[in-house]
Structure formats: C-alpha cells, structure tokens
C-alpha positions in Angstrom: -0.4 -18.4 -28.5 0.6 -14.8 -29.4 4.5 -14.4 -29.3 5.4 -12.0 -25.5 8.1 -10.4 -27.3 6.0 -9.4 -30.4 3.3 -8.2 -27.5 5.9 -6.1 -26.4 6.9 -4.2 -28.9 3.5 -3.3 -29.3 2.9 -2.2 -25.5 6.6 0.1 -25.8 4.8 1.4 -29.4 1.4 1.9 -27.9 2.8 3.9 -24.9 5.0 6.0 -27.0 1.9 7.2 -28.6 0.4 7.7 -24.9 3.3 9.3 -23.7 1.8 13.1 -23.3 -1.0 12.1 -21.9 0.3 9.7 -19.3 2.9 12.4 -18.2 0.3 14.9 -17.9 -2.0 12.8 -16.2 1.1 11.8 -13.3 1.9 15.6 -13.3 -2.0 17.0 -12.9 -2.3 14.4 -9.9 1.1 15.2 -8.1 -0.2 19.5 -8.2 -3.4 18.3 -6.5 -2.7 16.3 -3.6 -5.9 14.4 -1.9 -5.4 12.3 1.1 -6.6 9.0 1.9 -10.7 8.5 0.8 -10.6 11.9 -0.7 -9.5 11.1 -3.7 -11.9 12.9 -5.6 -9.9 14.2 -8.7 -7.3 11.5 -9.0 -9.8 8.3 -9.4 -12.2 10.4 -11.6 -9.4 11.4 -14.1 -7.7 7.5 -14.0 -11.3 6.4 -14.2 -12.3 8.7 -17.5 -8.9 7.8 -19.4 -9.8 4.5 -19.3 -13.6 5.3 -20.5 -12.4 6.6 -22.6 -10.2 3.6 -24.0 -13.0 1.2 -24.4 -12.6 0.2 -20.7 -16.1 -0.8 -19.0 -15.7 1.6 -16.0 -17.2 0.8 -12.1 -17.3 3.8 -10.5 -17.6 3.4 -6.0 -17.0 0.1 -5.9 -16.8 -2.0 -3.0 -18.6 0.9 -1.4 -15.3 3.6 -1.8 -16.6 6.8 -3.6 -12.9 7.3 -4.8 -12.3 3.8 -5.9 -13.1 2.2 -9.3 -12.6 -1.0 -11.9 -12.4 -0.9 -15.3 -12.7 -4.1 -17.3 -11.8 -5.0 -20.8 -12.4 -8.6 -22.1 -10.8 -10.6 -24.2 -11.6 -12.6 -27.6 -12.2 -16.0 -25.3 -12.9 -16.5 -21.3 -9.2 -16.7 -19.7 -7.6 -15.6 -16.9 -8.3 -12.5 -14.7 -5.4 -10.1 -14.0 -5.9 -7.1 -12.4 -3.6 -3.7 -12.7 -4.3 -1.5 -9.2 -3.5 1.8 -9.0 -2.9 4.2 -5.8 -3.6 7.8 -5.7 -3.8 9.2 -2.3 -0.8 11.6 -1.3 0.4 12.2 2.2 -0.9 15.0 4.8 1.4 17.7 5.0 4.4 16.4 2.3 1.8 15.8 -0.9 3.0 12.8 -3.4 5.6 12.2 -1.0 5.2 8.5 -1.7 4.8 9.0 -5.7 1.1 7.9 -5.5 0.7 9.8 -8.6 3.3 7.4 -10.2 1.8 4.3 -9.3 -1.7 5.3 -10.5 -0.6 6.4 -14.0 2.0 3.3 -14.1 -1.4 1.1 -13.8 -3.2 3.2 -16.1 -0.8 3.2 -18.5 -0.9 -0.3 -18.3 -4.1 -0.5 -19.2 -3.5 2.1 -22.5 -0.9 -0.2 -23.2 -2.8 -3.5 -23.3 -6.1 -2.3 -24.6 -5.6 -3.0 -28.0 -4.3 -6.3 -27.9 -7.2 -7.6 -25.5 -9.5 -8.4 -29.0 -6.8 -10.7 -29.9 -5.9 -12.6 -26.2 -7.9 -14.5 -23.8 -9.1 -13.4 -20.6 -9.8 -10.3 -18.5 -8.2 -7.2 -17.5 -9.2 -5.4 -15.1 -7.6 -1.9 -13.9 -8.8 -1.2 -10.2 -8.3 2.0 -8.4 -7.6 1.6 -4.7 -7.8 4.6 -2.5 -6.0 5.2 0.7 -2.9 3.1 0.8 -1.5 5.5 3.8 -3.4 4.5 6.4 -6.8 4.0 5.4 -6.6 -0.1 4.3 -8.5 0.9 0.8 -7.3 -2.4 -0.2 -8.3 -4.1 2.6 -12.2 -2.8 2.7 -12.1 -4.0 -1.4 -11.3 -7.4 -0.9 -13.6 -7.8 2.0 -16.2 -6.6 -0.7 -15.4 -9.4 -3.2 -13.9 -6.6 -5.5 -10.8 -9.0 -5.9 -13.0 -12.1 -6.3 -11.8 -14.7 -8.9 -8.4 -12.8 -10.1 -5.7 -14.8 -10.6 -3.3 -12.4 -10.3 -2.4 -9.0 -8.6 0.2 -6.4 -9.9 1.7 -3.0 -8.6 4.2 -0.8 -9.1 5.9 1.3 -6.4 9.0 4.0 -6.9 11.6 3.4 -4.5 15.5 4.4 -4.8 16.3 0.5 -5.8 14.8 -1.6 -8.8 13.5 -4.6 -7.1 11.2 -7.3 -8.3 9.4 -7.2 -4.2 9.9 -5.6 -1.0 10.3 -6.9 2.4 7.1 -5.4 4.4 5.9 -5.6 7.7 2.3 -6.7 9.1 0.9 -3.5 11.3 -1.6 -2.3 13.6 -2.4 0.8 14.3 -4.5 2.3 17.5 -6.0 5.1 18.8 -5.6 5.0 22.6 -7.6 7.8 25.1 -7.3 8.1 28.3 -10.1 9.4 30.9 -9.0 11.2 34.2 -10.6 13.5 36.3 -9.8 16.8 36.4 -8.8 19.2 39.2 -7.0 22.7 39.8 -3.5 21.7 39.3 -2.2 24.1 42.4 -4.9 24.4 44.7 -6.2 20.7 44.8 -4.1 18.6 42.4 -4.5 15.7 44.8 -8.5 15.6 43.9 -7.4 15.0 39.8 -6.6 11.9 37.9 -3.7 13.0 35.6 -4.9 11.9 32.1 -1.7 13.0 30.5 0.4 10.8 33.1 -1.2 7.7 31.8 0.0 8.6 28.1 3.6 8.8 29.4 3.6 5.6 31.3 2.0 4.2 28.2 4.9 5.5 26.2 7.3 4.3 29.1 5.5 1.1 29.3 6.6 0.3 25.2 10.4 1.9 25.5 10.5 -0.2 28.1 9.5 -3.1 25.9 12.0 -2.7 22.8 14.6 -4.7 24.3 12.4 -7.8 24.8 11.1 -8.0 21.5 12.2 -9.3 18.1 14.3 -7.5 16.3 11.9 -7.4 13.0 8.9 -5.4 15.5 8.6 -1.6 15.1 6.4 0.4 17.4 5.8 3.7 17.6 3.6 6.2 18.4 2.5 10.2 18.9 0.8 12.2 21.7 -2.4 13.5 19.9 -4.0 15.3 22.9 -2.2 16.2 26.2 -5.0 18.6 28.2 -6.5 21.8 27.7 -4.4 23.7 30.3 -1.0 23.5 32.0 -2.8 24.6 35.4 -6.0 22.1 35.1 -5.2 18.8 35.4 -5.5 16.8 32.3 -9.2 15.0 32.0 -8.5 13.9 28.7 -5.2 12.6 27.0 -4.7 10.5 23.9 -2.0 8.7 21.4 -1.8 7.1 18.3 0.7 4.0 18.3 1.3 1.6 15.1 3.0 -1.4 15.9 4.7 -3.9 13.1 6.1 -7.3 12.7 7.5 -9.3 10.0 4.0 -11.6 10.3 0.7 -11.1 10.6 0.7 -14.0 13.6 3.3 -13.0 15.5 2.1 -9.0 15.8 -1.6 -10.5 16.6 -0.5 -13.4 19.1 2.1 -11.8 20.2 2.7 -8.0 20.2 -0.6 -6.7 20.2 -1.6 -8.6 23.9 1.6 -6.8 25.3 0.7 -3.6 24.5 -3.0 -4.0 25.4 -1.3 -4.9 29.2 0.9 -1.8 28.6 -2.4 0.8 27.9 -4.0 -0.6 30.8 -1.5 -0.9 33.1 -0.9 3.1 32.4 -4.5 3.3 32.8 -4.3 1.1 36.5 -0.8 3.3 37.5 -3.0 6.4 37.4 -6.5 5.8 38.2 -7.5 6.9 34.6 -9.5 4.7 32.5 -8.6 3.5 28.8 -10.2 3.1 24.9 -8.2 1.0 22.6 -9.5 1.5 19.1 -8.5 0.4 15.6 -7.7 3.5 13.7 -7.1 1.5 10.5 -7.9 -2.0 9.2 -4.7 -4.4 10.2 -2.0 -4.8 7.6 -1.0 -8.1 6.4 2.7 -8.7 5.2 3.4 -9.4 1.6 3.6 -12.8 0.2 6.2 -12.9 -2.4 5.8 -14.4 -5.2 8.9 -15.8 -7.2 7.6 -16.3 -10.8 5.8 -13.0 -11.1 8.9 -11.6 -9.5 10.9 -13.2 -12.2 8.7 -11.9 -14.4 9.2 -8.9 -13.3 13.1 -9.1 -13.7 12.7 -10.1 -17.1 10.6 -6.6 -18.3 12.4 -4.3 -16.1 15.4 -5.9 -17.7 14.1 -5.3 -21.1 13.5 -1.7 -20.2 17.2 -1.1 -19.7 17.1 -1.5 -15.4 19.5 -3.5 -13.8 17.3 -5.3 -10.9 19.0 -6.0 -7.5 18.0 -8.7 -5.0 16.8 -7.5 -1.9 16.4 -8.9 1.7 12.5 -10.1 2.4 12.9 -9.5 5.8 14.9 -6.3 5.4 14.1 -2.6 6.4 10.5 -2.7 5.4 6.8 -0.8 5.6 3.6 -1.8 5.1 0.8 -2.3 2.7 -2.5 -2.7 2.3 -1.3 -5.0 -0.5 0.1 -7.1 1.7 -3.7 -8.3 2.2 -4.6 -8.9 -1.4 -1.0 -10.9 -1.8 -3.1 -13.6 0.6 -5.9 -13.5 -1.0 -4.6 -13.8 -4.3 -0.7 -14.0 -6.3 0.3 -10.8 -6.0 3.3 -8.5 -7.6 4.6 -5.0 -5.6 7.9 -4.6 -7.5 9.8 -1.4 -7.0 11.4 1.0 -9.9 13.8 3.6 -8.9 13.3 6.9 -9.4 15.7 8.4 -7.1 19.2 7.2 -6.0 18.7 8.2 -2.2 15.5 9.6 -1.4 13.2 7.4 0.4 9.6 7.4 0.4 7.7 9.4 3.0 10.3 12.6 3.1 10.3 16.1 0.9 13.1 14.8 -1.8 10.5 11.8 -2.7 8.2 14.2 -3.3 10.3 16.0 -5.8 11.9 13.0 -7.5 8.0 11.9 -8.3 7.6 14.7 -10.4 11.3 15.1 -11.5 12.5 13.5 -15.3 13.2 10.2 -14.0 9.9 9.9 -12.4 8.5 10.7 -15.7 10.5 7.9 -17.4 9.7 5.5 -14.8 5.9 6.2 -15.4 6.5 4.8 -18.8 8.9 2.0 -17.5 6.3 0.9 -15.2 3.3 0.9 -18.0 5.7 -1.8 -19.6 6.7 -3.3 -17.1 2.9 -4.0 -15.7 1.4 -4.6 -19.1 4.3 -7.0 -20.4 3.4 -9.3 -17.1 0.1 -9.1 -17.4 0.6 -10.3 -21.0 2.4 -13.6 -20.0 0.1 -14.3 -17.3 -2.8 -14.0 -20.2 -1.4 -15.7 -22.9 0.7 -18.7 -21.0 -0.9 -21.0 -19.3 1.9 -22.8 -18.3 3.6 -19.6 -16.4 0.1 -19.4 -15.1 0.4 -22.7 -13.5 3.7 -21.8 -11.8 2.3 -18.2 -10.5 -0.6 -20.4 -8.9 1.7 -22.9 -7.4 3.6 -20.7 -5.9 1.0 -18.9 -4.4 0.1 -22.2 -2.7 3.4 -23.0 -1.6 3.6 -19.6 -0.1 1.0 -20.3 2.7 2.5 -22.9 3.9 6.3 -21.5 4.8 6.5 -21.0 8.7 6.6 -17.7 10.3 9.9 -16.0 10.8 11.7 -17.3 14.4 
C-alpha cells in the first residue's frame, strides 16, 4: 500500500505546478456568473481541464447540459470516490456563495491526483453538479444513477470557520398562486374575490405558526405577484415559501401538512382558489460522517488550518448534498476564507475572489485529493467510512 504522507507531498508538489491555472480558472468563473442550469461556461472550462489531464470526460450527464463526469482509473479495480464540483453563482450577488471555489477546489483535486492514479487502485471520478441554489442538480443526478456504486462523496465549501461538516437543514420549497375574481375596486369591489388577500392570510396564517413549532424549522417566504392594478381587484396573486427542518421526516410529516391547511385555509377565508407546486426537488439534511470528517481534520491540519468543532444542529442551510450524503458516505467540510462574511451576502462575494480565497482554492485541492487518497489506498479506513455510513441511518430524528 503506497505511504498517504508520501502521496501527499506529491499532491502539494503537483498543485504547486498547477497553481496559475487553477487560480485563473476560479477567477475566469467568479467574472462570469451563470445561475442555476445555465452553467454554460463554468462546466465546459472544468470539463476541458480535466480532458485535458487524461480524464475520460461525460459531458450532459444524467440529462443536465451543464453537468459532467470525468473518470480516471486506476492500475487495479478498487474503490470509487467521487470529487463534485459546484459552479452556479447567485441572481443578482454573482459568486456570492464562492461556487467558483468549490468547482476549481474539486478540479484541482482531480490535477492533483491524476498522476498518481497509474500507481493506486480504484476510480476517480470528478462530477460537475449544476444548480446547488435552488435547482436540486444533485438531486436530479442521483435519481439518474450518476452516483451509482461510489463509495464515497466529497466537497468543499468556503465558509468564515474551518469545519470538517456543517449542520444543514432538510427544505422545501413552493410556489403558491392564488385565483380570485376580479372586479372594479371602487365601483363594485363587493363582485371581486381579492387574490392578493389570500397571500396575506397565507403569510398571517405561517407568522401565526412560528411559535408552535420547533425551534430547528425555518419558513419563509416572498410575495411574487400582488395584481395588475391598485383600482382592480386582484385576480391573480402568488408567493414563493421554503420551509426547513433539522430532518427530512419531520418537515415532510410534519411541517409541510401544516402549511398545506395554511394555503388553503387563505384560499377558503377569501373565496379564491389555490396551486401548491414544487418549485425545487426537496432537500435532504446531511448525514455526517465522522471518519471522513476526521479525515478531513487530519489534511486541513496538515495545510496549516486550525479546524473547530461545530454544532450539527446549529445555524444551518441546505444542500442538495444533503441527498447524495443518504445515498452514499459523504464529506461537505468547510475552509474559511473570510473571518465574518457569510455566504449569500456582497462581502462573500468579494472574499471568493480575494487572496485568501485564492489560497483556500489550493488548500481545498489538498485537502480533497489527500482524502480521496486514503479512501483509495486503505481499505481498512474504507471499512470504517462504510460503517459509519450505516450507523448513520439508524440514529433517531432530532426531538
């Protein structure tokens, strides 16, 4: 079995070498924001790097134009790890959520470990997932078998703490219109159905529910449409509410009925009829995984970061890799690359493309590529990874 720290050195040397091009490549895809499943640019520039590396490249798979997997096999059949990569920014703030961080993190990963695959057993595999933010890229892959037969899972996100996990939440998110009937709203307002009324019950309706629920749900939501005119009454309102939990069961068996009798009592209050749909595929929560995690610890530690513990059912968002952590062992660790700006805000946005971004692009690469190493070349840490997995489905949902 090859020695991991000798495997190291050569990742760190390899990804010196690579360090232009993986800087450039983070910095090209922050300047040219694409939102989720019109990642056009981004997948096609990850996706010719790693052509270019030797990588057996999959261009649209799973049946995403933006998404792709790249293979490279070993000397022997072994395990199968996959690298994924995100790459889709945010409407309006751009890499706001350092997308372009975690896709050249993964790539680099790949750089890094392609020349040591002719040596190790196994399979790598580098696959680019489109629309983290909303669009369950993830999610429409695994149900595609893209994620068939892996044995492992690993990600990268940049967050203001280095963390081997992340406490996430399970969501939903709807689209909920309302139907009314419309009338002159001073000469005959009494012949209308107020649309617009039925939103603001239905916004009533969940305020009304935040004290009676537990204290991991978040739910929130938007007006998207209020009427055409303030003198006609509203025919047609509409909102967009996500709603989150700690697990997937309790938001499902729970939540999600108590809002459905919230939309439709608005809809009942007003004399309006109501359309509930999906706007996104449901998020699952993250099941942590405690030797890839340690794992984790032990390469960010080598890279000179101090990793903190963090609370799993902390302040927390959600992830379409919540759904391929139960499917398969999965790793989301978290490298800082800011000190207080949080993800989703202008400052985030900056610190992606800031010097410490940069450095944590090449932190990352290691980090990724000295994991996937162990998990290729030790069976026995293999073992524990699977194990734990196992374990993991059977803990009881939080009370």
């Amino acid at each position: 079995m090859p020695n991991v720290a000798a495997l190291t050195d050569r990742i760190d040397a390899t990804l010196e070498r690579e360090r232009d091009v993986l800087l450039e490549l983070s910095h090209r895809i922050h300047a040219n924001p694409e939102i989720r499943f019109q990642e056009v640019q981004a997948s096609g520039w990850l996706a010719d790097a790693l052509d270019e590396r030797g990588f057996a490249v999959e261009r649209g798979v799973g049946g995403l134009p933006t998404a792709f997997r790249a293979r490279l096999e070993g000397l022997r059949e072994g395990p199968k790890v996959a690298i994924l990569c995100e790459y889709d920014a945010l409407p309006g703030l751009g890499h706001a959520c350092g997308h372009n961080l975690i896709a050249t993190m993964g790539a680099g990963a790949g750089f890094a470990l392609a020349p040591l695959m002719p040596e190790l057993g196994g399979t790598l595999q580098v696959i680019g997932t489109p629309a983290e933010e909303g669009g369950g890229g993830k999610i429409v892959l695994l149900e595609a078998g893209v994620f068939d037969g892996l044995d492992a899972a690993l990600m990268l996100h940049p967050a203001s703490v280095d963390q081997a996990g992340m406490a996430t939440l399970a969501s939903v998110k709807y689209e909920v219109a309302y139907s009314g009937v419309p009338a002159h709203a001073a000469m005959a307002p009494h012949l209308g159905r107020n649309a617009l009324d039925a939103v603001r019950l239905a916004l009533a309706g969940i305020d009304a529910m935040r004290q009676h629920v537990r204290s991991d749900v978040r739910m929130h939501a938007i007006i998207t449409h209020g009427g055409d005119a303030a003198n006609i009454i509203p025919e047609r309102a509409s909102m967009t509410c996500v709603a989150r939990a700690a697990d997937a069961g309790h938001l499902h068996g729970e939540l999600v009925p108590r809002l459905r009798d919230v939309f439709e009592g608005a809809a009942l209050m007003t004399g309006t009829t109501v359309l509930v749909s999906n706007a996104s595929h449901p998020y699952a929560e993250i099941l942590a995984n405690a030797p890839l995690e340690a794992a984790f610890e032990r390469h960010a530690t080598r890279r000179g970061r101090t990793v903190t513990p963090y609370e799993p059912y902390g302040p927390a968002g959600s992830t379409d890799m919540g759904n391929v952590s139960q499917a398969v062992p999965g790793l989301h660790g978290m490298l800082s690359i800011d000190d207080e700006a949080l993800p989703h805000t202008a400052a985030f946005a900056i610190a992606a493309r800031s010097e410490r971004g940069d450095a944590t692009v090449l932190d990352g690469a290691s980090v990724l590529a000295g994991v996937a190493a162990e998990l290729l070349t030790d069976a026995a840490f293999l073992a524990e990874v699977k194990a734990a997995f196992e374990r993991s489905r059977d803990v009881p949902e939080p009370a």
